[in-house]
C-alpha positions as MATLAB code, in Angstrom:
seq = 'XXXXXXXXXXXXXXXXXXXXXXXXXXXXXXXXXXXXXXXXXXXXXXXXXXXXXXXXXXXXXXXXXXXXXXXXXXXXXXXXXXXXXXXXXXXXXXXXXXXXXXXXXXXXXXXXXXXXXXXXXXXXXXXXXXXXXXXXXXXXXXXXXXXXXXXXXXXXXXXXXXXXXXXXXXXXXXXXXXXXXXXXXXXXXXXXXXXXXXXXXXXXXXXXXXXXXXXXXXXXXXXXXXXXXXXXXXXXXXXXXXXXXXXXXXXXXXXXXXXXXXXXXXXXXXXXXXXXXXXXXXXXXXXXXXXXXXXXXXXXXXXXXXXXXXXXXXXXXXXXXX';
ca = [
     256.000   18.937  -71.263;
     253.934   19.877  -68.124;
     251.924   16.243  -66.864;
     248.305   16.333  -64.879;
     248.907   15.693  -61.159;
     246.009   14.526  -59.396;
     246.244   14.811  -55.904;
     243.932   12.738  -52.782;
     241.850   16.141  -51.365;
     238.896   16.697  -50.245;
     237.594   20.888  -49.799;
     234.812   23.126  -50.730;
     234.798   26.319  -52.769;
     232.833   28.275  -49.639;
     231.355   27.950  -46.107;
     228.206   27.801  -45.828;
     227.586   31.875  -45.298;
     229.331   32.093  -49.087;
     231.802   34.342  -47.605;
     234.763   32.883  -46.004;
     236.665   29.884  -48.121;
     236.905   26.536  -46.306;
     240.185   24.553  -45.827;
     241.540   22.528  -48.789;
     243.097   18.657  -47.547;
     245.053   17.380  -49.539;
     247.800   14.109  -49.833;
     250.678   14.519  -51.475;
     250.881   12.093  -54.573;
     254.203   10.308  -55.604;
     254.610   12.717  -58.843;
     255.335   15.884  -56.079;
     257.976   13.651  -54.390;
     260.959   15.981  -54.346;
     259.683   19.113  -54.960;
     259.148   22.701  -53.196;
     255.811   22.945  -50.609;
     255.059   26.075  -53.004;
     255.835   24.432  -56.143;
     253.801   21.456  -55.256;
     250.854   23.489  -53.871;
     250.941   25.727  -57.236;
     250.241   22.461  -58.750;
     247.884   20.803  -56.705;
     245.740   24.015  -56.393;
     245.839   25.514  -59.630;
     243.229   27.444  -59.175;
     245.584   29.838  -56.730;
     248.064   31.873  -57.582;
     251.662   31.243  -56.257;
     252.202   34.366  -54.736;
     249.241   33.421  -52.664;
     250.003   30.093  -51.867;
     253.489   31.306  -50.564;
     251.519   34.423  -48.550;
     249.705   31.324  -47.114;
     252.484   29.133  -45.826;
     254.330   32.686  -44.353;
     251.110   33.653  -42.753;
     250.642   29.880  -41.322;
     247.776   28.976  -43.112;
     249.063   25.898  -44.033;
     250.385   22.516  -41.997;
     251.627   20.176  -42.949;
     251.351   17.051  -41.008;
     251.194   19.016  -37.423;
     253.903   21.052  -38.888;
     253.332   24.527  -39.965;
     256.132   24.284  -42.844;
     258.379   26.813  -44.836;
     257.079   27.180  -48.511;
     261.153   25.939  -49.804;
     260.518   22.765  -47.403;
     260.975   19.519  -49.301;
     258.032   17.152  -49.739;
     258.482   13.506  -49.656;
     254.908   12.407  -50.933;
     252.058   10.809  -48.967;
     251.995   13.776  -46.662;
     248.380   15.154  -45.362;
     248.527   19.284  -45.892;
     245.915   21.247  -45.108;
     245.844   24.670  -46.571;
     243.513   27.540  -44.890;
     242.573   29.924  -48.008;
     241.981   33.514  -47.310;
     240.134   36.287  -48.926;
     242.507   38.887  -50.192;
     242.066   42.171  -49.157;
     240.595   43.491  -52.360;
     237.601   40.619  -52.326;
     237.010   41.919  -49.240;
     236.702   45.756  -49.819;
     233.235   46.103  -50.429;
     231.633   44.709  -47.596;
     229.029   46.655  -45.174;
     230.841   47.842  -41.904;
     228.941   49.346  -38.701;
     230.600   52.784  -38.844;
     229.033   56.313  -37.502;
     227.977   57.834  -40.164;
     226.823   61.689  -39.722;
     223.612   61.980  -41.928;
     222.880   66.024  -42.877;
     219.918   64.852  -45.544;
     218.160   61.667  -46.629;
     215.504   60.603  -48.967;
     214.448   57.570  -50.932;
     216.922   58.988  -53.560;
     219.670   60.777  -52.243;
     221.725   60.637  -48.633;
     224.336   64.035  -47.864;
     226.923   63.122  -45.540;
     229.177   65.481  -43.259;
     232.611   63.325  -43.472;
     234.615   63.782  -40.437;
     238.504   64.146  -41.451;
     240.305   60.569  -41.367;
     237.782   58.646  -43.174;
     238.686   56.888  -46.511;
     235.544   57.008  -49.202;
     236.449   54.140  -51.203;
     238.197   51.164  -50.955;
     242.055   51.604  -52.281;
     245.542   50.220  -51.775;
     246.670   50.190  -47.927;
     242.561   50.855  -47.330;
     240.719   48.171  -47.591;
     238.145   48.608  -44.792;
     236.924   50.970  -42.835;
     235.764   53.547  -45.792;
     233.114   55.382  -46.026;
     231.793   53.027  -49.269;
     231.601   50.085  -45.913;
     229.745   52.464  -43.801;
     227.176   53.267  -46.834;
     226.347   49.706  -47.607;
     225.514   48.719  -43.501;
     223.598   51.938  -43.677;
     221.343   51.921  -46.971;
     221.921   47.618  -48.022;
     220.218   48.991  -51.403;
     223.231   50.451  -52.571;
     225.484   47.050  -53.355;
     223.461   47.200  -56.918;
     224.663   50.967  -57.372;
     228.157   51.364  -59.035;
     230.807   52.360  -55.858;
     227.774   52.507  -53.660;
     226.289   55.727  -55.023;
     229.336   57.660  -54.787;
     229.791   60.377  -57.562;
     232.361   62.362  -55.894;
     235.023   62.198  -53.016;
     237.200   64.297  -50.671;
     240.490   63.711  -49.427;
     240.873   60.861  -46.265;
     242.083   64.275  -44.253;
     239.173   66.854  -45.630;
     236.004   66.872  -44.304;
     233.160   67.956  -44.681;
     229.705   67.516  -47.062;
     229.847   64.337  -49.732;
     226.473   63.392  -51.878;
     225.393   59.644  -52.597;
     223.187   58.767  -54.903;
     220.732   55.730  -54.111;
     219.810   54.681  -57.817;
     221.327   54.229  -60.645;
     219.200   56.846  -61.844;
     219.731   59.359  -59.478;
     223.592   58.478  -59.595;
     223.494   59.391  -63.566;
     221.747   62.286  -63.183;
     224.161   64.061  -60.453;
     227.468   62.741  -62.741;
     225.897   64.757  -65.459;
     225.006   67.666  -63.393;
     228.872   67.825  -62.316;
     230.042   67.546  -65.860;
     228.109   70.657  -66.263;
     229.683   72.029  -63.321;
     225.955   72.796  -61.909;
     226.581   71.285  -58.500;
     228.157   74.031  -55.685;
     231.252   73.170  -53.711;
     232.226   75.859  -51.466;
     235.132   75.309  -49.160;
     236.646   76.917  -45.935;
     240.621   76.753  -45.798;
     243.100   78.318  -44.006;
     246.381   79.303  -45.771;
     250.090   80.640  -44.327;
     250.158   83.825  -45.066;
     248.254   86.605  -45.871;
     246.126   86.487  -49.302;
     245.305   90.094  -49.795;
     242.593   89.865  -52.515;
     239.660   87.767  -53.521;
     240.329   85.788  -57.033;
     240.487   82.691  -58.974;
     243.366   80.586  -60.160;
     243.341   78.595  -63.454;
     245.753   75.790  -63.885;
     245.791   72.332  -65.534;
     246.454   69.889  -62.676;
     248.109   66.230  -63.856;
     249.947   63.910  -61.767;
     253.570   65.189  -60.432;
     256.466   64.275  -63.148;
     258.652   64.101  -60.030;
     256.727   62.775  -57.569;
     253.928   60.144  -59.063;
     251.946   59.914  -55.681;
     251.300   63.826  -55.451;
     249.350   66.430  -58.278;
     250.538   69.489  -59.678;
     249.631   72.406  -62.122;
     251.413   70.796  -65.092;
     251.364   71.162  -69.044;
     248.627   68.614  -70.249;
     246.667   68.660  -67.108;
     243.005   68.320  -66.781;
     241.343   71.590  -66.947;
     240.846   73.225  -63.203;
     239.439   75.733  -61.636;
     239.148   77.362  -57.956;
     237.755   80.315  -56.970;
     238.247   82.382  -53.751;
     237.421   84.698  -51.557;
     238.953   86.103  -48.397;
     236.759   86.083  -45.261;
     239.589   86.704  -43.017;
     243.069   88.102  -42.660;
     245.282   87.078  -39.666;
     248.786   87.708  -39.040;
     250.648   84.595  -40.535;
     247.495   83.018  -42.282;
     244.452   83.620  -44.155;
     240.643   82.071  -43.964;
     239.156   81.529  -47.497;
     236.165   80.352  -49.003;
     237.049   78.087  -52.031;
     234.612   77.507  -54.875;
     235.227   74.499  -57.099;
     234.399   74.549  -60.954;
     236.000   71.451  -61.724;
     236.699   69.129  -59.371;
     240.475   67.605  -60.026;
     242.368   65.802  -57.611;
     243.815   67.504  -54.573;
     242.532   70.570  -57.075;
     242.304   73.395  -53.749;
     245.105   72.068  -52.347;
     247.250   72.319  -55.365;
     245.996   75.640  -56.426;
     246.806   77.317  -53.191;
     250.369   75.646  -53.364;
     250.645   77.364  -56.383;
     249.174   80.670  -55.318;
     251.751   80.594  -52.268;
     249.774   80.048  -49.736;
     249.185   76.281  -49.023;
     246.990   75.167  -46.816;
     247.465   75.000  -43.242;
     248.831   71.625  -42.018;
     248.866   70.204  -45.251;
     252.065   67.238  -45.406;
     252.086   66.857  -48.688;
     251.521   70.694  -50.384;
     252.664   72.673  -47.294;
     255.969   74.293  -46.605;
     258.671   72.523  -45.999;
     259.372   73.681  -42.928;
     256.032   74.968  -41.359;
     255.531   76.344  -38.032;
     255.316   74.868  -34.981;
     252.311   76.113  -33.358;
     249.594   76.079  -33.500;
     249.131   72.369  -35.028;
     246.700   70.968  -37.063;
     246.976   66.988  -37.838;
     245.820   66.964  -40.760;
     245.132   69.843  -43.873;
     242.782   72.546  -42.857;
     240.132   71.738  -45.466;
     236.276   71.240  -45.033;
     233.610   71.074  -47.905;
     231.233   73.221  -46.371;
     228.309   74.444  -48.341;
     226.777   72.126  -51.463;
     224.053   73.250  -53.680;
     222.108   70.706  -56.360;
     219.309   69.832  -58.448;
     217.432   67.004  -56.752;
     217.497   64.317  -59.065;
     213.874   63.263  -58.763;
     211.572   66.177  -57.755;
     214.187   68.984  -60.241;
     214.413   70.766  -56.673;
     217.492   72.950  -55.732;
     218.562   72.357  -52.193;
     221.452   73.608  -50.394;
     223.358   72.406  -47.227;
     225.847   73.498  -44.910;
     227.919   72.015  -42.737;
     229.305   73.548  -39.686;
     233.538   74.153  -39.169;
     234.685   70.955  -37.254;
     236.486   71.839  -33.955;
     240.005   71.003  -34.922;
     239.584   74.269  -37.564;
     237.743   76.445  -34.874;
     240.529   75.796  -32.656;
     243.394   76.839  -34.830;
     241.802   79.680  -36.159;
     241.336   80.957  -32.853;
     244.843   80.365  -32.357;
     246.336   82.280  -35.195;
     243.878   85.389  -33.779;
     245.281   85.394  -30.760;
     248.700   85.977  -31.858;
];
């Protein structure tokens, strides 16, 4: 039979800015003589998970006494803790940061953004700051009542390239619908190893990896993809293409030229196992290039295009020159 333990503390919920939790104090009461610092705390601060409260202690967020303790450290009772709370990282995600963002096209209704290679879009596990979804809500404050911030579609942390945002809720359901219908034109520019020696498309149903859960692959009782492609340019170990989406799975051009057998260039996850040396690229050699919609508010087609980064211009002038 679990018994009420009151416990001597004083604390608030919040500082005054709402955003960053003010210390609990607390005194120890007679019924926690005995036990654990994290079984007492668990108690005394229900409102906390354990896990947390023992993240706490390790992190030294709380003292006890002028002691900072170890969460299996005995209590005696009467003792004054004091217990720091923090905001975990996932309370924290969506938050406006000052980042550079590279604005192509903006309007009361719709912002196109050229996203260099290396930047998250949304808030996920291992990156909780720093996105994209940070930089769009320092940029355009409107968008914290917009479901992820406007975003309706994403590209790889190491792709870059052109990414639309929608800046209603409106305009947001109108370009989701418009990409169900596969309206919306995503052209790509990738360079492959070898040489692809015709223009084509590749159908395959791409579903997560039975053998490896954190990568994609063409697999029975996939979602429905398809890429098309053309060649642009033939070098002697590699191959410049122009990638079409239709769908728009996960990883989908990445996968499909994996399967076609010709990854993409640099890529550490779908590339060879043992790819050349030279020239290097640090990261896939993948930009969203060209992107055609209807404008969600004036029923407008517009079109954009983003030039090759210099990391791609670079390496394809490499592979010429051999």
């Amino acid at each position: 039979m679990q018994t009420s333990i009151r416990a001597d503390f004083s604390s608030e919920n919040y500082t005054e800015n709402g955003d960053i939790p003010a210390a609990h104090h607390l005194t120890v009461p007679a019924e926690c003589a005995g036990l654990r610092l994290d079984q007492a705390l668990a108690q005394l601060l229900p409102q906390y998970s354990r896990a947390r409260l023992t993240t706490w202690i390790r992190e030294g967020r709380v003292t006890v006494g002028d002691k900072t303790p170890a969460p299996r450290d005995k209590l005696h009772g009467g003792e004054r803790i004091t217990v720091q709370p923090a905001l975990s990282p996932e309370e924290t995600a969506f938050r406006p940061e000052t980042i550079p963002l590279q604005v192509v096209y903006e309007d009361n209704t719709l912002i196109v953004i050229n996203k260099p290679a290396g930047l998250v879009v949304h808030p996920g596990s291992g990156n909780w700051q720093g996105t994209l979804l940070n930089a769009l809500l320092a940029h355009a404050p409107q968008l914290a009542t917009v479901p992820r911030a406007g975003i309706v579609h994403r590209l790889d942390k190491d792709t870059s390239g052109l990414l639309v945002i929608a800046k209603t809720l409106i305009a947001q359901t109108d370009l989701v619908r418009q990409l169900q219908a596969r309206t919306v034109t995503r052209e790509y520019r990738a360079v492959t190893h070898g040489k692809v020696t015709r223009d084509g498309k590749i159908e395959g149903a791409i579903g997560r990896d039975p053998r490896s859960r954190t990568r994609m692959a063409v697999v029975r009782g996939g979602k429905p993809a398809v890429t098309h492609y053309k060649v642009l340019e033939k070098l002697a170990r590699a191959s410049v293409l122009a990638c079409r989406l239709e769908t728009g799975r996960t990883h989908q051009i990445r996968v499909h030229l994996q399967k076609l057998g010709h990854p993409i260039w640099g890529d550490p996850v779908y590339g060879p196992r043992n790819p050349p040396v030279t020239p290097q690229l640090p990261r896939q050699a993948l930009h969203a290039e060209k992107l055609a919609l209807t404008h969600p508010q004036s029923g407008e087609t517009l079109h954009w295009q983003a030039p090759l980064p210099d990391d791609m211009q670079q390496l394809i002038a490499a592979l010429r020159e051999e």
